[in-house]
Every structure is written in structure tokens, then in C-alpha cells.
C-alpha positions in Angstrom: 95.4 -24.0 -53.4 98.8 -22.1 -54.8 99.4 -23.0 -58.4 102.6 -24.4 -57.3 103.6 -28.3 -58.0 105.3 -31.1 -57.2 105.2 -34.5 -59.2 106.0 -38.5 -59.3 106.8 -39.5 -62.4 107.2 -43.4 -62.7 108.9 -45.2 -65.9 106.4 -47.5 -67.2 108.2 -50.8 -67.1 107.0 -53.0 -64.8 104.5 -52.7 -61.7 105.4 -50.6 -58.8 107.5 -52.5 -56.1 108.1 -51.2 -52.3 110.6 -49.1 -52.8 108.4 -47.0 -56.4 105.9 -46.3 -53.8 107.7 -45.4 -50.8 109.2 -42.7 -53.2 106.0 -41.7 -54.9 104.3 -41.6 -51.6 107.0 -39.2 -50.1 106.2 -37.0 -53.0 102.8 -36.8 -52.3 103.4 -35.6 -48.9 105.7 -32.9 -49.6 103.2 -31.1 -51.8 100.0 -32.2 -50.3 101.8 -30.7 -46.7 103.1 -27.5 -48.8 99.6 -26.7 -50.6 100.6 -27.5 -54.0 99.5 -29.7 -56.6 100.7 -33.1 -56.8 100.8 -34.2 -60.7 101.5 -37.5 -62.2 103.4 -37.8 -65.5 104.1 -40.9 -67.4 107.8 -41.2 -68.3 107.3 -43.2 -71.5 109.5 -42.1 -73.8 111.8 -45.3 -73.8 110.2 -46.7 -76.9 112.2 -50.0 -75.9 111.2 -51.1 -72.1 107.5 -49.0 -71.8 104.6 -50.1 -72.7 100.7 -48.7 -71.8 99.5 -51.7 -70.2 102.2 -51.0 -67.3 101.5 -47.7 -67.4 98.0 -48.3 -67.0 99.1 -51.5 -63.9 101.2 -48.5 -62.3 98.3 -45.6 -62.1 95.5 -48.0 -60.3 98.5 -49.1 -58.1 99.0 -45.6 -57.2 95.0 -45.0 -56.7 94.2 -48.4 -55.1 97.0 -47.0 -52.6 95.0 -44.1 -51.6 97.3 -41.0 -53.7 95.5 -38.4 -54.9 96.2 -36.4 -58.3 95.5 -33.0 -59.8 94.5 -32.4 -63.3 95.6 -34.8 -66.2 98.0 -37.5 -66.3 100.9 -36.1 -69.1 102.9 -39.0 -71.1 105.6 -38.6 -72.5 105.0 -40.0 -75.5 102.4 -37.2 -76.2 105.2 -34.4 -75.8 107.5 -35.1 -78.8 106.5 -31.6 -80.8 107.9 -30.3 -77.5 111.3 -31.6 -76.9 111.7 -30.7 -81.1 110.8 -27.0 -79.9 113.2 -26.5 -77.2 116.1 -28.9 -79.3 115.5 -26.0 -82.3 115.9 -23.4 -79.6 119.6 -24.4 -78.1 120.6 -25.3 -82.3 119.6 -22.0 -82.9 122.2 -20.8 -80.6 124.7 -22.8 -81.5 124.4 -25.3 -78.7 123.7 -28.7 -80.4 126.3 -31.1 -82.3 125.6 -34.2 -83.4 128.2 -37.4 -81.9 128.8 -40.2 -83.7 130.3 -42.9 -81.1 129.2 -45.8 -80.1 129.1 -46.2 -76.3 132.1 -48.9 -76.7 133.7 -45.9 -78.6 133.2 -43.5 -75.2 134.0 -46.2 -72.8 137.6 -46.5 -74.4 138.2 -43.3 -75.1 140.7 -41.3 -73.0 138.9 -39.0 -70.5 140.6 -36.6 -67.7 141.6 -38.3 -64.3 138.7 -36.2 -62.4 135.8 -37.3 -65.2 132.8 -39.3 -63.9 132.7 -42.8 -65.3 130.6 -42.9 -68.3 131.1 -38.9 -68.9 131.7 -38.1 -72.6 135.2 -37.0 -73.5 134.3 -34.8 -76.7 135.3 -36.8 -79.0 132.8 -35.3 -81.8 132.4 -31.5 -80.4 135.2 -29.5 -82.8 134.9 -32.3 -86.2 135.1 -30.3 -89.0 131.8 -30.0 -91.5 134.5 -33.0 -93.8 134.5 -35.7 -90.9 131.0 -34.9 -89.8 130.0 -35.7 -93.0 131.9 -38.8 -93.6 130.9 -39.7 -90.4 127.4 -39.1 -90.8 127.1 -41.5 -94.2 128.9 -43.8 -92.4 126.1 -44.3 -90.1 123.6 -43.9 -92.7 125.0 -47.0 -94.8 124.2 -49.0 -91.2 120.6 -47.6 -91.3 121.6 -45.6 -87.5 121.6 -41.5 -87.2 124.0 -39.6 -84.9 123.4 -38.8 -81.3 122.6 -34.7 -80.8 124.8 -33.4 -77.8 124.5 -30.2 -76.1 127.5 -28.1 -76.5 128.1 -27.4 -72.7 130.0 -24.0 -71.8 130.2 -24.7 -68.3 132.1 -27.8 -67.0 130.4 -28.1 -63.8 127.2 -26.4 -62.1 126.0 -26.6 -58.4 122.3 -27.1 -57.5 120.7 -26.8 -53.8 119.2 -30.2 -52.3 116.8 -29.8 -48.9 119.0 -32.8 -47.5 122.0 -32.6 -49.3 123.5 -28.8 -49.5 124.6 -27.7 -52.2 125.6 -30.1 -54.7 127.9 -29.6 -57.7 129.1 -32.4 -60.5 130.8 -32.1 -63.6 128.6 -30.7 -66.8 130.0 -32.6 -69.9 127.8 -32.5 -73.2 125.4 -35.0 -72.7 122.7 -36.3 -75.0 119.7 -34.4 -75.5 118.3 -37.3 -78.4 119.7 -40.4 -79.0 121.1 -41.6 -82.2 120.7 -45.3 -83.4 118.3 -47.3 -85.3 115.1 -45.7 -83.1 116.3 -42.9 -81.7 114.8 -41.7 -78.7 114.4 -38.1 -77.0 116.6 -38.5 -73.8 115.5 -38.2 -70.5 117.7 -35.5 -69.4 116.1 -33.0 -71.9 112.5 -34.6 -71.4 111.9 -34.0 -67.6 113.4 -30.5 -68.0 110.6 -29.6 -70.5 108.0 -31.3 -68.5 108.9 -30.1 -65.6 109.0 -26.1 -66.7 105.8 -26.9 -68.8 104.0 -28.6 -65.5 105.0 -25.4 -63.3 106.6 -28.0 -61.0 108.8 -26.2 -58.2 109.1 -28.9 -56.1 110.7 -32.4 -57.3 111.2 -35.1 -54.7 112.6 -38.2 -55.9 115.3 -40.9 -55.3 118.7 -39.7 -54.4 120.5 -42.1 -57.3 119.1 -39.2 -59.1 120.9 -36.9 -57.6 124.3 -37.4 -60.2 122.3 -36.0 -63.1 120.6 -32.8 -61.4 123.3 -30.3 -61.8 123.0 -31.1 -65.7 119.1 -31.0 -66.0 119.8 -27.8 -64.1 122.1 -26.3 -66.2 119.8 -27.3 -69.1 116.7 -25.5 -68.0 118.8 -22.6 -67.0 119.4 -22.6 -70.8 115.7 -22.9 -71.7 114.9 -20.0 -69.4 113.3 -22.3 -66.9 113.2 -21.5 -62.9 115.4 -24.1 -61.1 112.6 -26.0 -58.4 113.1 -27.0 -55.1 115.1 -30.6 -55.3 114.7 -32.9 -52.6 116.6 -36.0 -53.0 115.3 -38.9 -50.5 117.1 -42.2 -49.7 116.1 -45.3 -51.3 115.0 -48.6 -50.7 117.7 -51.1 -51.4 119.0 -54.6 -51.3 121.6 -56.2 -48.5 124.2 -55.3 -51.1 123.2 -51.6 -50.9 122.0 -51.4 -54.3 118.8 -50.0 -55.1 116.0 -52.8 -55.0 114.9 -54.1 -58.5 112.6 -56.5 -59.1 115.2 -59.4 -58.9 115.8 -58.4 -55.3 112.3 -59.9 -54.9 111.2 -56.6 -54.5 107.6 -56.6 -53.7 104.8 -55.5 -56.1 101.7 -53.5 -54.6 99.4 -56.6 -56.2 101.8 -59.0 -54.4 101.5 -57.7 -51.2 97.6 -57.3 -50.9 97.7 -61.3 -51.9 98.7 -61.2 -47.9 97.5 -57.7 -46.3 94.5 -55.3 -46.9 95.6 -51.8 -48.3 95.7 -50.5 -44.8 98.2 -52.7 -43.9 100.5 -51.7 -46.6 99.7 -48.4 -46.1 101.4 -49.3 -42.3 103.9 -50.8 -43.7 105.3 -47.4 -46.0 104.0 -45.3 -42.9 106.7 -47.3 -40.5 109.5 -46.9 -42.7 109.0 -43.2 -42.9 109.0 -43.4 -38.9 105.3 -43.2 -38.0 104.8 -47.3 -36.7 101.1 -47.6 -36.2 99.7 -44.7 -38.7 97.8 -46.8 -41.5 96.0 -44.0 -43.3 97.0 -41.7 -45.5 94.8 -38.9 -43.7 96.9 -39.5 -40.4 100.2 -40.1 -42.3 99.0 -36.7 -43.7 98.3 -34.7 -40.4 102.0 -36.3 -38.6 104.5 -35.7 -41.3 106.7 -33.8 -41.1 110.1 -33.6 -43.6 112.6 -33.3 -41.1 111.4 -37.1 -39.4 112.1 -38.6 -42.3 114.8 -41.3 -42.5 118.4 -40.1 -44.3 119.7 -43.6 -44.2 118.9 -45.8 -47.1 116.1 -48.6 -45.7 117.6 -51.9 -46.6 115.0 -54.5 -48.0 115.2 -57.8 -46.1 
């Protein structure tokens, strides 16, 4: 076994519905069928929606399922001192300013015609040390602190996808911690260090993650982290062609083995990969193979 790694890396907010597996299981057979180690890490860092008794729900659905894990489960919520470490790092150099806006404040404020809905316009990048102060009390007297931004020098960046090419998006200076009552380390930053402290080269996951990737690439770039392999796969979604949620009446793991055995649901994943009739992991092991696999997204009915 290399010491190369791939990952799932679930949000604990709920139990695991069809779609959450079917991606978590296509993880598990990239790296099991490309001799790396599959890890599991516990995105928890969303003080707000996670909680450990659905982390907990989610990591005996993953082993009543049949997945296999090496080494430790990581959380999240245990990695804190880290994300400080590598936020010090980029201030350092110059790379971190704090923003002020609400996200009203962003979504009215004037943006080029090419920007990405929701991308941040700069409003707080050149303030001088007088605003940022005034701004900064301002906040203080409502009990919130400002947002830290990354002072981007690129304005887009291109990453390499197994199914989708290469792939570029715009770079704007996203949040690296939030600001707020209870802020919270943001995600974009967080899987970055996980991901370089994990040794993971390999991250499969859904392709709604796809928008962000150039951005946590650029980011880990600027760490002096090695880019992985990305492999962005299609999702599971509703008639409407959004991505199934629970309100979809998206199927939980418990739900379905009220009805079927494990094997069955193991069938079940297996078919909509494109192997009907395998209903083991060990077989679904031995036929996969990446370029089968479905690049349509599998509607839920």
C-alpha cells in the first residue's frame, strides 16, 4: 500500500441519504482500485448545523454499508490551531484583510458584468487604516467581528478535472474565517489544510463542488501544498435537477434497510454506477472501472 490518499468527507448534519453514499461510495472505489488509502474526515466546523450525534449516525451508516477506512477519523473541530497556523502564514505576507459587509451589503453592491453571482466585489480590500477602524468599532458596538478575506493576486486560476478538462473560474477574495457573532473558520480554507495535512492526492466528490475548486486550488498553491487529482462526479438529484436534499424525500440508509437487507442497497448503488446485479462491495470492487461510470446526473424518482 502507497502512502497516497483519497477521502469522503461528509458534513455532519443529518443522516446520509442516497445520493451522500453513492458519492462516498464512488470515493471509496477510486482509492481502494488505485492502492491508496481511503480516509474519513468529519467536516464539522459549522458550529451552527453539526452536531456529534449525526456525526456519529453518519460513520455506522458508512460501516453498516460495508466501507472500509484507514487510520483515524479527523474532525474538524479538532483542527482549529491549524487553520490559525496557515491564516498567520498568508497575514504574514500580506495576504489577509478583514471585510466588513453584510451579505445584503455584497448582494447590492455593484460587481463587473462577467462576476459569478455571489462573488465579492472588493468593497473592503484598499479601506484605509481610518475606515477600517471606524468600521471595525462599528461592529464591535453590535457584538459581531469582521470577516478575514484573502487578498487574491490572481483573478482566475484553472484546475484539471479526470471528467471535466481543465476547468478555470474567476478567483475573487473570498473568506478564509467568517466574521459575525460566532465566527466560524470557512470551509474553503479548512479542506485545503486537511487535505495537504492528510497527504490526500486524490479527491472525488460531487460536481456542485466543482465552482469552488479553482479557489481552494489557488489557496493551497499559496500554502505550498501539491494540487491532488480532482474528480468531480455527477450527482443524484431531484425531477427539477437539483441536487437531492432530504425534502426531495431523499432516502436515508436506516430508511431503506426498514424495506431491504444491506445487500440489497448495496444493489441498488451498484446499478446506478452501471453494474445491475453486483450486490457486494468485493464484486463492485473487482468490476469497476472509472471510465463506466455514469456522466449524467441520476435523477431520483
Amino acid at each position: 500500500m502507497t502512502e497516497h490518499a483519497g477521502r469522503y468527507a461528509p458534513s455532519p448534519s443529518g443522516d446520509l441519504h442516497f445520493g451522500n453514499l453513492r458519492t462516498g461510495l464512488i470515493a471509496w472505489l477510486f482509492a481502494r482500485t488505485t492502492d491508496r488509502r481511503f480516509l474519513l474526515r468529519v467536516e464539522d466546523i459549522d458550529t451552527q448545523r453539526s452536531t456529534i450525534d449525526s456525526a456519529h449516525r453518519q460513520i455506522d451508516d458508512l460501516l453498516t454499508l460495508g466501507l472500509t477506512f484507514d487510520g483515524d477519523i479527523l474532525y474538524q473541530s479538532d483542527r482549529f490551531p491549524a487553520y490559525q497556523r496557515a491564516l498567520d502564514m498568508l497575514t504574514a505576507r500580506g495576504l489577509v484583510y478583514e471585510c466588513y459587509c453584510s451579505r445584503k451589503d455584497i448582494q447590492d453592491s455593484p460587481r463587473a458584468p462577467h462576476a459569478p453571482a455571489g462573488a465579492y466585489p472588493g468593497t473592503c480590500r484598499d479601506l484605509t487604516e481610518g475606515e477600517r477602524e471606524a468600521r471595525r468599532e462599528a461592529l464591535a458596538a453590535e457584538g459581531r467581528t469582521p470577516a478575514l478575506r484573502l487578498r487574491a493576486d490572481v483573478a482566475e486560476f484553472t484546475i484539471h478535472d479526470r471528467y471535466h478538462g481543465a476547468y478555470t473560474t474567476e478567483v475573487d477574495d473570498f473568506v478564509l474565517r467568517r466574521g459575525g457573532q460566532d465566527p466560524d473558520w470557512a470551509y474553503n480554507l479548512a479542506v485545503v489544510v486537511d487535505d495537504g495535512f492528510q497527504g490526500i492526492d486524490q479527491v472525488v466528490r460531487g460536481e456542485d463542488l466543482l465552482p469552488s475548486t479553482p479557489r481552494q486550488a489557488y489557496l493551497a498553491t499559496l500554502l505550498g501544498i501539491e494540487l491532488p487529482e480532482y474528480v468531480h462526479v455527477p450527482l443524484v438529484v431531484n425531477e427539477q435537477g437539483q441536487r437531492l436534499a432530504k425534502r426531495d424525500g431523499a432516502v436515508t440508509l436506516r430508511e431503506m434497510l426498514l424495506d431491504d437487507p444491506v445487500f440489497k442497497v448495496v444493489e441498488k448503488l451498484a446499478a446506478s454506477l452501471g453494474y445491475p446485479g453486483v450486490n457486494t462491495l468485493h464484486k463492485l470492487l473487482e468490476v469497476f472501472d472509472p471510465e463506466d461510470l455514469p456522466r449524467e446526473p441520476l435523477v431520483w424518482r
